[in-house]
N, CA, C and O of each residue as an XYZ file, in Angstrom:
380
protein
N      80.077    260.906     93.682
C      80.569    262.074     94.354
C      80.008    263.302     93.645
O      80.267    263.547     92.467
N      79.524    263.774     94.121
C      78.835    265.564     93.890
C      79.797    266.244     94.471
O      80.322    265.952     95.545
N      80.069    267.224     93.738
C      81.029    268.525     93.652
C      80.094    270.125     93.717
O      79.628    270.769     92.777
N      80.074    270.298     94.597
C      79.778    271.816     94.629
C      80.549    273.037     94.361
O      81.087    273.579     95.327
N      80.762    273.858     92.491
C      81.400    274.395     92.933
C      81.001    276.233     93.291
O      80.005    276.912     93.042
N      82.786    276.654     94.215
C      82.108    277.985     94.959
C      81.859    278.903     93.860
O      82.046    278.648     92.670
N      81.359    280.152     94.425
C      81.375    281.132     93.528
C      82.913    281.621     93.021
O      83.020    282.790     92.653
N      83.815    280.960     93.002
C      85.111    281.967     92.548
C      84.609    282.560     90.989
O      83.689    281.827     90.624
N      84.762    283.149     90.411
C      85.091    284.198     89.074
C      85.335    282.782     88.091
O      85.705    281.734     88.618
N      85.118    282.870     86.817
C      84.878    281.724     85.834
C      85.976    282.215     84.773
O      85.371    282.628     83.783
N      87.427    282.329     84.603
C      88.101    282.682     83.746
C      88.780    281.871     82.686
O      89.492    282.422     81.846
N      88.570    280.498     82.702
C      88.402    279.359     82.140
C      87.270    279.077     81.063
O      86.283    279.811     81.001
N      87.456    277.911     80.154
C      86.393    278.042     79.385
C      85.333    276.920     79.894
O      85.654    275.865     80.443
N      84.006    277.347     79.608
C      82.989    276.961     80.969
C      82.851    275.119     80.875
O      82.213    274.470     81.704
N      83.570    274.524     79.725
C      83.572    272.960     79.818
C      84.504    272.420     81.117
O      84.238    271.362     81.687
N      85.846    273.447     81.582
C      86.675    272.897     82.471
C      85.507    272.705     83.765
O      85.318    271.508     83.982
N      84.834    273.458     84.507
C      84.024    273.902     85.128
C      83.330    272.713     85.432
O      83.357    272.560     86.653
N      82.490    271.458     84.655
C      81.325    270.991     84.336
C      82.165    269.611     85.419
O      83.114    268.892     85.105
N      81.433    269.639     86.619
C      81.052    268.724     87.265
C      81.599    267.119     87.078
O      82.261    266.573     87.961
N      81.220    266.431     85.781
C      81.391    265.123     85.523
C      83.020    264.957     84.947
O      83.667    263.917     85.073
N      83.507    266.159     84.320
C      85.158    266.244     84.149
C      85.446    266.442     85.667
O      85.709    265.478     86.387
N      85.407    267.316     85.986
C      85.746    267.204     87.583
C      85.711    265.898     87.981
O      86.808    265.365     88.147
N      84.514    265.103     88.220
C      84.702    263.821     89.258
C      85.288    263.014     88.668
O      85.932    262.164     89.283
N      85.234    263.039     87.084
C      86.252    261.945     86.489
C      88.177    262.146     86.924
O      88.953    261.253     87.265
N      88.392    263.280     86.783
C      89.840    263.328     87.118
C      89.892    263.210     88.710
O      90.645    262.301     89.060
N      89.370    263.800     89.618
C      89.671    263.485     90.789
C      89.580    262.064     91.175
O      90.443    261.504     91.851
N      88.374    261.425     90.672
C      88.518    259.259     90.886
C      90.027    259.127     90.456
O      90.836    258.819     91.331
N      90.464    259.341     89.155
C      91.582    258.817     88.533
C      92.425    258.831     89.580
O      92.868    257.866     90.202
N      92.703    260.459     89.807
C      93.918    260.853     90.333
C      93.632    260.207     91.870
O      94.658    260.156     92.548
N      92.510    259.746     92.479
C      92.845    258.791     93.997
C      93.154    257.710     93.382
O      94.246    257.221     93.670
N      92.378    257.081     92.453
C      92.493    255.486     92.181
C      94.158    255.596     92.112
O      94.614    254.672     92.784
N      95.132    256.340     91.579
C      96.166    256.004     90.958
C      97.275    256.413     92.097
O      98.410    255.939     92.147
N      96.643    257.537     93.146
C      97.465    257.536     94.358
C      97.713    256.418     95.435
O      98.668    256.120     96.153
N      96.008    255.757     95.172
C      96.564    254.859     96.150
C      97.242    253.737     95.439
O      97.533    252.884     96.277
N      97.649    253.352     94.128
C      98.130    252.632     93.741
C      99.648    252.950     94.082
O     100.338    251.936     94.189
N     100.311    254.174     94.275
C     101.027    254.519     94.147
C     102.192    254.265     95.506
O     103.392    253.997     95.556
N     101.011    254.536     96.620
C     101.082    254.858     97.871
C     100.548    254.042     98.781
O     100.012    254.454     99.810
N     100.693    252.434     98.360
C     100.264    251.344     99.198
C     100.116    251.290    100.514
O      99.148    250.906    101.171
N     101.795    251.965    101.067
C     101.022    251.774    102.622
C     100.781    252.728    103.470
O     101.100    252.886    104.649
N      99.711    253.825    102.159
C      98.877    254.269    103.414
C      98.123    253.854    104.251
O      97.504    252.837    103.936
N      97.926    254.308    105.304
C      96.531    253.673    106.064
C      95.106    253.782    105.863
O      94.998    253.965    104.651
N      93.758    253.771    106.459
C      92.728    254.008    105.584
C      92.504    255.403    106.088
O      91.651    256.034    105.464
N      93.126    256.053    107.147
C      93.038    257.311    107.258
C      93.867    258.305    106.503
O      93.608    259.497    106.339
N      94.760    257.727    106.130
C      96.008    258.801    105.588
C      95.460    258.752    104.194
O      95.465    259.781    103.518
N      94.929    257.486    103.658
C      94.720    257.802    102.253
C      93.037    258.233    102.308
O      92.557    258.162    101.177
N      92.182    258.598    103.202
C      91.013    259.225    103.245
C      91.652    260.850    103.177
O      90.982    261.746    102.664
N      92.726    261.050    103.631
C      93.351    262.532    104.089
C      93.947    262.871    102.718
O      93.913    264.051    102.369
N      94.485    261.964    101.914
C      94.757    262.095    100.421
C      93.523    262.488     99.839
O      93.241    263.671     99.643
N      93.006    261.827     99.642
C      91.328    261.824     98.790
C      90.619    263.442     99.061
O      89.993    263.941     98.126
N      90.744    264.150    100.269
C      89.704    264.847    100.561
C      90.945    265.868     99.607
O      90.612    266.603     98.677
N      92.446    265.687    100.117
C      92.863    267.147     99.317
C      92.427    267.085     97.892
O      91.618    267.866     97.391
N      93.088    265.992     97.205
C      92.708    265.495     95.587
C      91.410    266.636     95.504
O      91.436    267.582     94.716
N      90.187    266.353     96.531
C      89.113    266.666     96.295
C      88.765    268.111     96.277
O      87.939    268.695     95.575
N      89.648    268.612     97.288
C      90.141    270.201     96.966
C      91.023    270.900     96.202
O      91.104    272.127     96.266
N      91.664    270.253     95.514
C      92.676    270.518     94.524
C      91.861    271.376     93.344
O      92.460    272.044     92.501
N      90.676    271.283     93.395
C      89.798    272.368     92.033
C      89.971    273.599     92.603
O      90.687    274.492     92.148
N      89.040    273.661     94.013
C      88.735    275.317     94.511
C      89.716    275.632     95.235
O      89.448    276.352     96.198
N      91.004    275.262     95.055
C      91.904    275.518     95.746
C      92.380    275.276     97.305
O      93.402    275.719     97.829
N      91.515    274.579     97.814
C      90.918    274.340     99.700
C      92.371    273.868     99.719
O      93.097    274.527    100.464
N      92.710    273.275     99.326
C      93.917    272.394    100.086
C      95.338    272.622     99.480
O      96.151    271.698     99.441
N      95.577    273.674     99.083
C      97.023    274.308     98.965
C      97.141    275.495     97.850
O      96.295    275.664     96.972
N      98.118    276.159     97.986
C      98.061    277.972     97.612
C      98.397    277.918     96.252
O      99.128    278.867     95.968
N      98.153    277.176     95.284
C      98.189    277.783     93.597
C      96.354    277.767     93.396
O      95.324    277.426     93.979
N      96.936    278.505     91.921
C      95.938    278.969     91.593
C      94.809    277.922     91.245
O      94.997    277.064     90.383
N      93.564    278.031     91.989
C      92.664    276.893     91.650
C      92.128    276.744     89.926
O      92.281    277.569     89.026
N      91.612    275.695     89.883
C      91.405    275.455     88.361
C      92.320    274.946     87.409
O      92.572    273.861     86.885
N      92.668    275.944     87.377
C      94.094    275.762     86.494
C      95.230    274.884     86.727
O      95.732    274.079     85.942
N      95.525    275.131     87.799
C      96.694    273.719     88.565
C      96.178    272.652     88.947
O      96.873    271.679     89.242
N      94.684    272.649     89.016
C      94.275    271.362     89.272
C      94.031    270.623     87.876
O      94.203    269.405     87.912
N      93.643    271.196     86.614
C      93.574    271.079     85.427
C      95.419    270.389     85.116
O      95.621    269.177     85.042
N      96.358    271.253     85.000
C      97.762    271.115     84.749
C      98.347    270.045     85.761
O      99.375    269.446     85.442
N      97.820    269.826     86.783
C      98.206    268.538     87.745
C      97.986    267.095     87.295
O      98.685    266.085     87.386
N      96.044    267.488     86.463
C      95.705    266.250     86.293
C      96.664    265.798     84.790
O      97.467    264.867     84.735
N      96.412    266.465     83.991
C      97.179    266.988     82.730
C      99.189    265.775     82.873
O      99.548    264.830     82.170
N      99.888    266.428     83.997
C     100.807    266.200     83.919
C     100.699    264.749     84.442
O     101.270    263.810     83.888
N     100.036    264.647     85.393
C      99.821    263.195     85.821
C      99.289    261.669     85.108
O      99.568    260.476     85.218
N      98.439    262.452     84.395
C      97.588    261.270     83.277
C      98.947    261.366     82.110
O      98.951    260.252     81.586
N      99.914    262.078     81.580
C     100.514    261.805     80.706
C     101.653    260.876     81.190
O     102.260    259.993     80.585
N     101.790    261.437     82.743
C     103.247    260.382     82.998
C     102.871    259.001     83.307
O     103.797    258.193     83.372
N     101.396    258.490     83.557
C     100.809    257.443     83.788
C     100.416    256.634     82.685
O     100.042    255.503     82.997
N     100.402    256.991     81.202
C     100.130    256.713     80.284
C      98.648    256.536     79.658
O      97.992    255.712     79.021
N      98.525    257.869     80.255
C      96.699    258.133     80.128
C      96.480    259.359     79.481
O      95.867    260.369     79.828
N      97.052    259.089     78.559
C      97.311    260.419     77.695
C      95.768    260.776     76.989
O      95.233    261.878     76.860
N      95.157    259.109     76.498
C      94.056    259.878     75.521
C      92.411    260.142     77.050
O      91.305    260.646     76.857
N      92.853    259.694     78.053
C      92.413    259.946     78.737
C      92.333    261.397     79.223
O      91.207    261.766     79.556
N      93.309    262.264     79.319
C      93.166    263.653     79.604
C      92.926    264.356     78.046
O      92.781    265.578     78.082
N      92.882    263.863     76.997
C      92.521    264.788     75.924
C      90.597    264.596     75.915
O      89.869    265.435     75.384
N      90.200    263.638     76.446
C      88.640    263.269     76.992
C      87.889    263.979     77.467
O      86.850    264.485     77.043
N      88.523    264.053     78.590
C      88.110    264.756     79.739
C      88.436    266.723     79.536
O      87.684    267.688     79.674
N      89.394    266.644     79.291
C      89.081    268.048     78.846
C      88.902    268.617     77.453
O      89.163    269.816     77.351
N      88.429    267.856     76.149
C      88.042    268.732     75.079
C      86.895    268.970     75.050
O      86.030    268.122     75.269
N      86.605    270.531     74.691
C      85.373    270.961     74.856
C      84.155    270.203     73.946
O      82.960    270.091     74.218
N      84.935    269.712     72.729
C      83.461    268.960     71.610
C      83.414    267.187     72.577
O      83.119    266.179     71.937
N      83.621    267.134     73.537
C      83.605    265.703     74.070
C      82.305    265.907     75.252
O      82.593    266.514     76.284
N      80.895    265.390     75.069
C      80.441    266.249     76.199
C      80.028    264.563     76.561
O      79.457    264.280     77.614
């Protein structure tokens, strides 16, 4: 999956930003929805996946992009027990 992202303003530090953290938390966070959410259908959980997939630039609901998608993945990988998994993915000396 390739991620294009838009021009919004960069007020973050520029590792959150970098593409391969991006696609790594968004896989997680479907792999673990649909675990979650068995009987979706293959449309409802394609309709999951695309928001997940907007959850960075904000496309698919009104908080602030970046950041809540950062603090989403954040809260989610800790209650899942993927704790050293989100310290990975987002420390900046981890490239």
């Amino acid at each position: 999956m390739i991620f294009i992202t838009n021009t919004m303003p960069r007020k973050y530090p520029s590792h959150f930003y970098e593409p391969i953290r991006r696609e790594i938390a968004v896989e997680q966070m479907k792999h673990d929805f649909r675990k979650l959410l068995p009987s979706l259908s293959g449309m409802e959980i394609a309709k999951v996946d695309r928001a997940i997939a907007g959850w960075f630039d904000g496309e698919e609901y009104e908080l602030e992009p970046v950041h809540d998608f950062w603090n989403f993945f954040g809260g989610f990988a800790r209650s899942l027990k993927l704790k050293s998994l989100l310290s990975w993915v987002t420390a900046e000396n981890i490239i």
